[in-house]
C-alpha positions in Angstrom: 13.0 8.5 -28.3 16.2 10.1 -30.0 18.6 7.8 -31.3 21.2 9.6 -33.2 23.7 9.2 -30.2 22.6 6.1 -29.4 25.2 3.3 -29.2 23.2 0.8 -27.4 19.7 -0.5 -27.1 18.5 -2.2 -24.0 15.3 -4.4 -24.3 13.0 -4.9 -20.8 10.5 -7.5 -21.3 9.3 -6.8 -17.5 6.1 -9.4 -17.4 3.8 -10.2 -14.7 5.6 -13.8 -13.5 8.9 -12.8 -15.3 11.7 -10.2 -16.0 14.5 -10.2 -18.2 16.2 -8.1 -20.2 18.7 -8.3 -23.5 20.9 -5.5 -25.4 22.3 -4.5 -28.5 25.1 -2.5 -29.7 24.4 -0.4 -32.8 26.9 -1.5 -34.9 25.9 -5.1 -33.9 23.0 -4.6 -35.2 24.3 -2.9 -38.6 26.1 -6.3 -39.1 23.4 -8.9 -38.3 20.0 -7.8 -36.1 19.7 -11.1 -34.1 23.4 -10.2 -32.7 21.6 -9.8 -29.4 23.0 -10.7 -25.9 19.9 -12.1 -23.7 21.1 -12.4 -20.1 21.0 -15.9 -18.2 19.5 -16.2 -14.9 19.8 -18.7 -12.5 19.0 -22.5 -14.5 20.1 -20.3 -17.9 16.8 -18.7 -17.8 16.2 -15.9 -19.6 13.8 -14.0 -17.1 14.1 -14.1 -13.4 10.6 -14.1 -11.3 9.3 -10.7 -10.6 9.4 -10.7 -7.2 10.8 -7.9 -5.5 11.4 -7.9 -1.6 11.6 -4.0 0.1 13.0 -3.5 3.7 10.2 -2.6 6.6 11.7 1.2 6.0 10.6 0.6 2.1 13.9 1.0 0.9 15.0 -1.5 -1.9 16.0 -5.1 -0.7 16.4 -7.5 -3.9 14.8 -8.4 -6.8 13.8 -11.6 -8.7 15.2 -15.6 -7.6 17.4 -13.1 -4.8 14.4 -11.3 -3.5 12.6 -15.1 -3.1 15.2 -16.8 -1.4 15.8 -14.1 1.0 12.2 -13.9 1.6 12.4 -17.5 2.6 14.9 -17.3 5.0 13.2 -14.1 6.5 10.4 -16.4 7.1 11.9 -19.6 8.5 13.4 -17.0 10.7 9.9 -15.5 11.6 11.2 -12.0 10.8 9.1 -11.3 7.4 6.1 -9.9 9.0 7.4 -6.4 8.7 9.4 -6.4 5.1 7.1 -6.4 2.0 7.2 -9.1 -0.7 5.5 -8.7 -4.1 5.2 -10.8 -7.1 3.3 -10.5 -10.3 2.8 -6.8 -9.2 2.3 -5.1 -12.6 -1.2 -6.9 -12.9 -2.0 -4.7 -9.7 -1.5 -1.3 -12.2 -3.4 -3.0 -14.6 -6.7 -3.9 -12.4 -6.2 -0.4 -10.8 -6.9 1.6 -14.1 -9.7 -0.7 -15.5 -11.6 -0.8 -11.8 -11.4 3.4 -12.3 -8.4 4.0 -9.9 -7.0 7.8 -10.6 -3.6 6.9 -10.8 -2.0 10.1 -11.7 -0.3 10.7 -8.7 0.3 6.9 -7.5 -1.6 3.7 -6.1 -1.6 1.8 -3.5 0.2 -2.1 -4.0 -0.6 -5.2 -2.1 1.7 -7.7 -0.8 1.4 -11.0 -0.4 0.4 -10.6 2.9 -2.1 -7.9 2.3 0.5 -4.7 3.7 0.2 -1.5 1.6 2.9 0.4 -0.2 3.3 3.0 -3.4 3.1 1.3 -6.3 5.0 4.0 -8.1 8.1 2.9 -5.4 7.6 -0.4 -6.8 8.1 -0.5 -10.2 10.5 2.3 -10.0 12.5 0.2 -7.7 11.9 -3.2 -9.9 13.5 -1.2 -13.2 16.2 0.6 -11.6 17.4 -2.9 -10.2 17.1 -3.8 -13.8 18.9 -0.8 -15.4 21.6 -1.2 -12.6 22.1 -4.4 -13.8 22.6 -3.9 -17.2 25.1 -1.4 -16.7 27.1 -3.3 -14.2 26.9 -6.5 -16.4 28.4 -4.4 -19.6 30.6 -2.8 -17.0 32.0 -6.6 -16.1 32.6 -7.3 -19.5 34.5 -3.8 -20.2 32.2 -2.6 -22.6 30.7 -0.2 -20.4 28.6 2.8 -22.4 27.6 6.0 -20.3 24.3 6.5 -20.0 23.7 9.2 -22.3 24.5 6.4 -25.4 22.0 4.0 -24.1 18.3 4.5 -25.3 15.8 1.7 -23.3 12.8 0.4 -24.7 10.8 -1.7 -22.1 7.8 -3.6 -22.9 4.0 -3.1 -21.6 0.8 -5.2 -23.0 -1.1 -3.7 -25.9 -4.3 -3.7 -23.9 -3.4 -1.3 -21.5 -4.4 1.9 -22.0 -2.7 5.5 -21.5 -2.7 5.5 -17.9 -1.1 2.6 -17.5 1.4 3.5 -19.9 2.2 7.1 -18.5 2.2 5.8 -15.1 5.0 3.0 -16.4 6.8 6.1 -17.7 6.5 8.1 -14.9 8.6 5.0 -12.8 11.0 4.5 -15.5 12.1 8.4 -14.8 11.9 7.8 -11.1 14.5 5.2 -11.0 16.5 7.4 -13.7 16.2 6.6 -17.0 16.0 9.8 -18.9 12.9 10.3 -21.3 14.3 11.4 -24.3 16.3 7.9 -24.2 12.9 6.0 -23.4 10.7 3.9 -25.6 7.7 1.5 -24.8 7.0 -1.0 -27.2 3.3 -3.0 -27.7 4.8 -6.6 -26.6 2.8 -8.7 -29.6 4.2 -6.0 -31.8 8.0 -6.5 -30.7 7.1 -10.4 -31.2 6.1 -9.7 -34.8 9.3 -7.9 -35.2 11.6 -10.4 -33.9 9.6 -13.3 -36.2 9.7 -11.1 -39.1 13.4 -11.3 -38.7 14.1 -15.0 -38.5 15.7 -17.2 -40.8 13.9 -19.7 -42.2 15.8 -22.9 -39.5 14.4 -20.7 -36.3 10.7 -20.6 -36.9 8.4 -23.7 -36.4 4.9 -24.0 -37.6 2.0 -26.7 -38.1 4.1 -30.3 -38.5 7.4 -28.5 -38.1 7.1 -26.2 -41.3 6.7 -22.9 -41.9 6.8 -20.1 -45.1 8.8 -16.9 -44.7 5.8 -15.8 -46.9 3.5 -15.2 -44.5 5.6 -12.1 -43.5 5.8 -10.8 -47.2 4.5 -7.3 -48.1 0.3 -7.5 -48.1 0.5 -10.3 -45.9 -2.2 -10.3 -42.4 -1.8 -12.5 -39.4 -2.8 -12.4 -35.6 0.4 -12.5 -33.0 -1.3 -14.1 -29.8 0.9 -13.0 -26.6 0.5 -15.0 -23.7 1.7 -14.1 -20.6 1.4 -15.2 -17.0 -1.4 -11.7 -16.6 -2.8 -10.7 -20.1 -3.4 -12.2 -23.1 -2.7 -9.8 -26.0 -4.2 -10.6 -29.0 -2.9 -8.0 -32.4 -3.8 -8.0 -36.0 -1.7 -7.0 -38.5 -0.6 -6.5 -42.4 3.3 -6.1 -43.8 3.3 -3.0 -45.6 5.1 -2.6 -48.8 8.6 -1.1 -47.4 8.9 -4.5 -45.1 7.0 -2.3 -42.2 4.3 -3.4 -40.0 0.7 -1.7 -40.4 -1.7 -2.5 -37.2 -5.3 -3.2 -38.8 -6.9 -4.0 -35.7 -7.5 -2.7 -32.6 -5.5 -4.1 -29.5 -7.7 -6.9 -27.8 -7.5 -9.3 -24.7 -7.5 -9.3 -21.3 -6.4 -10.9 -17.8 -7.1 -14.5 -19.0 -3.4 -15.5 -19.0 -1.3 -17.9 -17.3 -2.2 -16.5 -13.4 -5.9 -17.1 -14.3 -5.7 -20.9 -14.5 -3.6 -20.8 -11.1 -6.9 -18.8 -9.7 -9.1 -21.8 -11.2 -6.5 -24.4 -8.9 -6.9 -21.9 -5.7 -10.7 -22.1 -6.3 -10.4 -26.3 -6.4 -8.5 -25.9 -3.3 -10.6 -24.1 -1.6 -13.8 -26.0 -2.4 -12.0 -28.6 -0.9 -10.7 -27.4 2.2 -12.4 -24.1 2.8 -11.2 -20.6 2.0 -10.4 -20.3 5.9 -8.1 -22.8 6.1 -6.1 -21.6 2.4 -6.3 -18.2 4.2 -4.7 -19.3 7.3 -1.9 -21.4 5.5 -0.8 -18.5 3.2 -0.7 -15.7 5.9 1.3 -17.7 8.0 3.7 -20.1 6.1 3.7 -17.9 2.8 6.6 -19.2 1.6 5.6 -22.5 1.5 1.8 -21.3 -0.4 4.0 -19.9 -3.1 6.5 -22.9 -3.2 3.1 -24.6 -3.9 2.0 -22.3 -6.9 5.0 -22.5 -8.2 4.7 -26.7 -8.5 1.6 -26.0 -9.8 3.2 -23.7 -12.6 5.7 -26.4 -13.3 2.6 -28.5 -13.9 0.7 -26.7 -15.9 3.6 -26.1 -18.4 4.4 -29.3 -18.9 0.2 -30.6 -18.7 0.1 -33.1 -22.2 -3.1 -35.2 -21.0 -2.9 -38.0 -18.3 -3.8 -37.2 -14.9 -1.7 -34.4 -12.9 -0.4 -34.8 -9.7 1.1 -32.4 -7.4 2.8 -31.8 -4.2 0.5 -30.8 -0.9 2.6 -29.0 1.7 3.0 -30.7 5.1 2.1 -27.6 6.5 -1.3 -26.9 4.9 -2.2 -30.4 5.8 -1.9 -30.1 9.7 -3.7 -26.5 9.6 -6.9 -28.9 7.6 -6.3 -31.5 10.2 -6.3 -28.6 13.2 -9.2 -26.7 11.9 -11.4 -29.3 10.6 -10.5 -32.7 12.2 -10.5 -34.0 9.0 -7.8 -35.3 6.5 -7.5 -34.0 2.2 -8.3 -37.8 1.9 -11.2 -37.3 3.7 -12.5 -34.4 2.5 -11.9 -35.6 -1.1 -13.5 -38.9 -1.0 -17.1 -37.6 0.7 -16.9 -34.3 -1.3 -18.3 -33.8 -4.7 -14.9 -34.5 -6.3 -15.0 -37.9 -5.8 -13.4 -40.1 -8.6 -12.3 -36.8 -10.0 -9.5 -36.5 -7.6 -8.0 -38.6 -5.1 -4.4 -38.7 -2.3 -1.9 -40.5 -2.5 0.2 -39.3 1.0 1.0 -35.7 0.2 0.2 -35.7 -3.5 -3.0 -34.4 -4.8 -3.8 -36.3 -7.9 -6.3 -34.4 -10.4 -7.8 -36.4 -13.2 -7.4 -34.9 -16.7 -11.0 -33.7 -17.2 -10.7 -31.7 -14.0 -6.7 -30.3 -14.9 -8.3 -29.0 -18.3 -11.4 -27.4 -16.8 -9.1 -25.2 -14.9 -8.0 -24.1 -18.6 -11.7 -23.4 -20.1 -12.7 -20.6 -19.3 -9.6 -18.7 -20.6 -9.5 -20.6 -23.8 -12.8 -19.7 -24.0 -11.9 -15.7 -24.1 -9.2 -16.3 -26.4 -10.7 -18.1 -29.2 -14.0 -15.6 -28.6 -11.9 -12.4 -29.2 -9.8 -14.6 -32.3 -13.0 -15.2 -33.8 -13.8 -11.2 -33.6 -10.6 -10.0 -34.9 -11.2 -12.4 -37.7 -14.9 -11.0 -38.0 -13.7 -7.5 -39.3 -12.9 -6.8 -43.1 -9.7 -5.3 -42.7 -8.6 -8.8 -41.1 -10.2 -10.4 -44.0 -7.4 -12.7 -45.6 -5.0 -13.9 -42.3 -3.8 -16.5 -42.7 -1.7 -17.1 -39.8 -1.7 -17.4 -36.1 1.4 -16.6 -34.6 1.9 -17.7 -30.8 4.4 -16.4 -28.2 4.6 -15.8 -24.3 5.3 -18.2 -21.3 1.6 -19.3 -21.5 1.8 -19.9 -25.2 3.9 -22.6 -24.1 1.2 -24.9 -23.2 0.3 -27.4 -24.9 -3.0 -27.5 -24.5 -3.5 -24.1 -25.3 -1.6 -24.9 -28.6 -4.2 -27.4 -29.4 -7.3 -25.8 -28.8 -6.3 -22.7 -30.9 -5.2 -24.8 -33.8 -8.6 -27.0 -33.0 -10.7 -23.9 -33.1 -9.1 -22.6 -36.1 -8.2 -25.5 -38.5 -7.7 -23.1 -41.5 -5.1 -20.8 -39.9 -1.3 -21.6 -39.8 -0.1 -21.8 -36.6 3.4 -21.3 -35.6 5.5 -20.5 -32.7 8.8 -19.1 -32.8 12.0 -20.9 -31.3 12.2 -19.7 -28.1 9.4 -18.1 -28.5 9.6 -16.8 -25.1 12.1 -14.8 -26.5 10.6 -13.2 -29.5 8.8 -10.1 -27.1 12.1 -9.6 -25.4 14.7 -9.0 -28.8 11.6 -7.7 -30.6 12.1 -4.6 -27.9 15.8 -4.1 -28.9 15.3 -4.5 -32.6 11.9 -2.2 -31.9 14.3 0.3 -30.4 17.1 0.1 -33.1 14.5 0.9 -36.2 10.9 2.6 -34.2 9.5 3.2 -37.5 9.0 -0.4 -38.4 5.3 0.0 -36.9 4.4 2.1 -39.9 0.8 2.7 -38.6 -2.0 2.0 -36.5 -5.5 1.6 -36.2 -7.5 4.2 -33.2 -9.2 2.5 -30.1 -11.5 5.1 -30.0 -12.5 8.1 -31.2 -10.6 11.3 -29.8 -11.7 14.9 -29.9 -11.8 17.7 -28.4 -14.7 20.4 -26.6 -15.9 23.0 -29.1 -18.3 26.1 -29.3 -19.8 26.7 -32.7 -22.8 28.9 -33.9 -26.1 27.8 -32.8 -28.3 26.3 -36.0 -31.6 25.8 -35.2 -32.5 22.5 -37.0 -29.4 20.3 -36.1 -28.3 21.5 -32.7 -30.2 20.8 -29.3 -32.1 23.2 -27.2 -30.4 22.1 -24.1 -27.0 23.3 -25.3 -28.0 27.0 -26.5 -25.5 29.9 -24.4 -25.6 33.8 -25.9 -22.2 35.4 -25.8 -21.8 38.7 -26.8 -25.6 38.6 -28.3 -24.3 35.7 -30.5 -25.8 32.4 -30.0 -23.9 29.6 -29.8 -24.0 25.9 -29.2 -22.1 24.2 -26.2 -20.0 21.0 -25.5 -20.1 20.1 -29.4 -17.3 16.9 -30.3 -14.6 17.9 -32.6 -13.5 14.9 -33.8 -9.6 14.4 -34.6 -9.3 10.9 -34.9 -12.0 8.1 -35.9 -12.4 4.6 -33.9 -10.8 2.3 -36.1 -9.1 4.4 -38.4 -5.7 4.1 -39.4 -3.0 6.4 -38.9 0.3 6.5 -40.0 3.2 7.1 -37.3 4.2 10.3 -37.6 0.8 11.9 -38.9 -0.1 15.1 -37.4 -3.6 17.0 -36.9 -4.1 20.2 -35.6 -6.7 21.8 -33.3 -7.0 25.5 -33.3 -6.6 27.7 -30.2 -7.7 31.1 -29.0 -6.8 32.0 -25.4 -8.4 35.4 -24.1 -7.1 37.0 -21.3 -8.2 40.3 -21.9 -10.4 40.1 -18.9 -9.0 42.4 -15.9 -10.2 39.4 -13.9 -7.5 37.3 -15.7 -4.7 39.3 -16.0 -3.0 36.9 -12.9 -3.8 33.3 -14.9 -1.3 34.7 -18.2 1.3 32.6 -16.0 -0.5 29.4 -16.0 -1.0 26.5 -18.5 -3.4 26.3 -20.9 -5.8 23.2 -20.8 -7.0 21.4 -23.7 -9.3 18.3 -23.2 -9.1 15.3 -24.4 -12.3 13.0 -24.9 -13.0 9.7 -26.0 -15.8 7.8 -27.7 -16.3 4.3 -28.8 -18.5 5.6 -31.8 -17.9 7.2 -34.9 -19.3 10.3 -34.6 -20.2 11.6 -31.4 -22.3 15.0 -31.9 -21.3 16.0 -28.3 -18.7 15.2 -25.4 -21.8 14.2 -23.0 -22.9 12.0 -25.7 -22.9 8.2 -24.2 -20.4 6.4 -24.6 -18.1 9.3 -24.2 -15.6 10.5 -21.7 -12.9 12.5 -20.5 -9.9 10.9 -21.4 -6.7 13.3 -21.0 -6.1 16.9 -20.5 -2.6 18.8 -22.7 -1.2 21.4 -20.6 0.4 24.0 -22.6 3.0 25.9 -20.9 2.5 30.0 -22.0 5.3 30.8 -25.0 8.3 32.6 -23.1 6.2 32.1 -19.4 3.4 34.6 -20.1 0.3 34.6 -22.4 -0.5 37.6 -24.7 -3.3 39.4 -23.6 -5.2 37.3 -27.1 -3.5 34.3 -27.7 -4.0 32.9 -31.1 -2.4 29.2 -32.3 -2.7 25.2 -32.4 -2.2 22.3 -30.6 -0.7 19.4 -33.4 -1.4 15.8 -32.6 0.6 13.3 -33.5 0.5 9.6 -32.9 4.3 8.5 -32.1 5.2 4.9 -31.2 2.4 3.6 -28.1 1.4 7.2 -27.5 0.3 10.6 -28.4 2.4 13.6 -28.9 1.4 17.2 -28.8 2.8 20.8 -29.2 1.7 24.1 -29.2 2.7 26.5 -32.3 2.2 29.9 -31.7 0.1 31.2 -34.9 2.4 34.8 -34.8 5.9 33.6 -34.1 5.7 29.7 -35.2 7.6 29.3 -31.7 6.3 25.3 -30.8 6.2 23.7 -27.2 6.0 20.9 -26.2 2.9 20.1 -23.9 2.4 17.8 -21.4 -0.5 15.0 -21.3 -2.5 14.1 -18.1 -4.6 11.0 -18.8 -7.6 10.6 -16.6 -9.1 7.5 -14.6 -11.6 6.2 -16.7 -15.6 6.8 -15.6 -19.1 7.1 -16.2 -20.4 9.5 -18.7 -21.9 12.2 -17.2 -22.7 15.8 -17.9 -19.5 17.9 -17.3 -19.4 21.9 -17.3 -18.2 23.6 -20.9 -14.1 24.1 -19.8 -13.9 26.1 -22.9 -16.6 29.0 -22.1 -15.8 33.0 -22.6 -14.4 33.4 -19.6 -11.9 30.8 -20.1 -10.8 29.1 -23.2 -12.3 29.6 -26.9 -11.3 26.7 -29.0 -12.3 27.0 -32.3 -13.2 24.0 -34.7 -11.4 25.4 -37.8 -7.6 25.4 -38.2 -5.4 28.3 -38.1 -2.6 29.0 -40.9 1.0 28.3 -39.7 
């Protein structure tokens, strides 16, 4: 993201149950760095729901507490069966790309009621109502900026991989937001970021104290993000210019604030069937989310005690029609009884049962806690920093303190807030992250010289009476190594297209791929354990290859994602290439791209 021009610096914290956003100007931030604006929704929230509502023609309706009422009245109206209503949509990307969805070109989204549309239209539509409003918000307070001045920085979980991200990128430019001005930021990073900036009066910890120390140069501690999809769970060190170093390799997963709800839709259904919970939502779906949304409320605010909450009138008379029976009865012959009992419309849940719904995901979280803590580089945190909607919890408070009695814990003032300004400072100063640690082990396909005692049998070719070995693993990167932004590596290229039969490909892009292990050293890309991960397209220098093409491709890992250009090896001319990152899969054997008919790569590196 350039920033020499910039002038402003717009923060999106666009979450799963929530989206807000807050901004910067640059000499603002010169002044003071917490001189940010955070904009109020309705109550003086900071985040509106992410809902968005899209007419039956899938043009853009509304978004957020607009996008729900309207949706309401659409209903009461009986009119909604044709318009599309989604919330908590981004945890649909998510699932996509870990169930092994290709989501190069798009998806396919769910809403509530089950109806199918792009997911690509969605989130483009969801941030251009949010850079819209942004600009006509600065407009209202005449300190409009054009465009060009304004970078954006919007924040995605640091547990989702590169197709998630390029597919978040890919929307951003759909709903015009120029890339050059575009940033994503790790949300548990742009936490630490924002804490790291505090005065000593805005943090809290364990019995309302806290150290600054614990962000002094050499100093480790885990930042655990919990929102209402993922939890986010980061490791990581102050290095000694005030920067922050990543020592361990993003962790978490979909154990956040939507998986309890799931655990009070699953008591609900034991009790009434999933029939009737089916028929209820598909036909009075405004009143099943006005129900999960009480149930939020109650969740927030759970201390102990027993919990009771609100049972619609209307999912009542579908039990009564369907089953003849009553909530009361069901819950007094089921195998709930004493456990839960009805008081009129009010389901009252005993506090064993209200924190069962919560085990399962404290159960992930403390697990992969334990694990960070478990690797040498983490040896020596000392603190657990908490932030996220779901970090407001209570409960969850306690048990993480419970499970780890030696670690200070501490939670920001408003420390819903901390991932949201962490994006604006993030974007004002990128370098802060001064390194990070690999998820895996990347590489590349080469061909090398057959030897006899180390290479196997299997992957023996002859070209030009040489022999050679196929599909061996260059390694560029090592799983848990760390790298320091800006870092670059080369991989050496040799296109031939010397070939009559190739004259007519010159015009086309080169390929390099990308593969992925979750071991050190991988001999060779079919190894197990390894994939295809991402193919670089270089574009031909000047829109035609030479007939022998010699040069590199340079790596570089740049904020949340990797960076390459090609550099011609005779006229240092460098382009910029283009990444393609694959849906994950299976290893399985895969045909040598780089063979002499095609590409040559070469393992060693060629002089500038």
């Amino acid at each position: 993201m350039e920033s020499d021009n910039t002038v402003l610096v717009v923060g999106i914290d666009f979450g799963t149950s929530g989206s807000g956003y807050a901004f910067s100007f640059r000499h603002e931030y010169k002044n003071d760095p917490l001189n940010i604006s955070t904009y109020s929704w309705t109550g003086s929230a900071y985040k509106t729901p992410s809902s968005i509502l899209i007419k039956p023609d899938q043009t853009f309706d509304s978004f957020g507490d607009e996008a729900e009422e309207k949706y309401k009245d659409l209903c009461d109206k009986g009119l909604d069966r044709e318009w599309f209503f989604l919330h908590g949509f981004k945890m649909q990307l998510y699932k996509a790309v870990e169930n092994g969805q290709d989501v190069r070109q798009d998806i396919l989204m769910k809403d509530i009621t089950g109806k199918k549309i792009s997911g690509k239209l969605v989130l483009s539509y969801a941030i251009g109502y949010l850079k819209k409003h942004v600009i006509d918000q600065l407009e209202h307070r005449n300190t409009g900026v054009p465009e060009e001045y304004i970078a954006w920085v919007i924040t995605v979980p640091a547990i989702w991989d590169d197709a998630c991200k390029q597919f978040m990128k890919q929307s951003a430019q759909t709903a015009g937001i120029h890339l050059e001005k575009f940033a994503l930021v790790y949300e548990p990073e742009a936490a630490s970021i924002y804490a790291k900036s505090l005065p000593l009066e805005r943090v809290t910890g364990d019995n309302n104290t806290f150290s600054l120390k614990s962000f002094e140069p050499g100093k480790k501690f885990i930042v655990v993000d919990g929102g209402g999809g993922t939890i986010d769970i980061s490791a990581q060190k102050v290095a000694e210019n005030g920067g922050l170093a990543i020592i361990h390799r993003a962790c978490g997963g979909p154990y956040g604030g939507e998986f309890i709800n799931q655990e009070y839709r699953r008591l609900l259904t034991k009790i009434c069937g999933g029939e009737v919970l089916r028929h209820f939502k598909e036909n009075h779906i405004y009143d099943y989310t006005d129900m999960m949304k009480n149930f939020e409320t109650k969740k927030k605010t759970f201390v102990g005690k027993n919990v009771v909450v609100r049972l619609p009138v209307t999912l009542c008379d579908i039990l009564s029609e369907t089953t003849g029976c009553s909530f009361s009865d069901l819950v007094q012959d089921g195998s709930m009884k004493g456990n839960l009992s009805i008081k009129r419309d009010k389901l009252i849940i005993t506090e064993k049962i209200f924190l069962s719904f919560f085990a399962e995901s404290i159960k992930c979280i403390v697990e992969e806690i334990t694990n960070v803590l478990k690797d040498p580089l983490c040896s020596g945190v000392s603190t657990i920093m908490m932030v996220g909607g779901f970090s407001e919890s209570e409960i969850i408070r306690v048990r993480i303190k419970e499970a780890f009695p030696d670690k200070e814990l501490f939670i920001p003032q408003q420390g819903g807030l901390a991932v949201l300004q962490g994006a604006v400072l993030y974007g004002h100063n990128p370098r802060i992250v001064s390194s990070r640690t690999c998820n895996y082990t990347y590489g590349v396909a080469v061909t090398a010289p057959f030897q006899q005692d180390v290479h196997d049998p299997k992957k023996l070719f002859i070209d030009n009476d040489e022999e050679m070995c196929d599909d061996i693993f260059h390694k560029c990167y090592t799983i848990d190594e760390q790298v320091d932004m800006g870092e670059r590596r080369s991989i050496a290229l040799t296109y031939n297209y010397e070939d009559e039969i190739r004259q007519n490909e010159r015009k086309n892009d080169g390929k390099v791929e990308i593969y992925v292990s979750e071991t050190q050293n991988p001999m060779y890309i079919t190894d197990l354990g390894t994939t295809l991960h991402a193919v670089i397209h270089v574009p031909p220098p000047g829109g035609l290859w030479p007939p022998i093409s010699h040069g590199r491709v340079e790596l570089e890992i740049g904020g949340t994602e990797m960076i390459g250009t090609y550099i011609d090896k005779i006229t240092g001319a460098r382009t910029s290439t283009k990444f393609e990152f694959l849906p994950k899969q299976e290893n399985e054997f895969r045909r040598r791209l780089y063979d002499p008919q095609n590409v040559l790569l070469q393992s060693d590196e060629l002089d500038s």
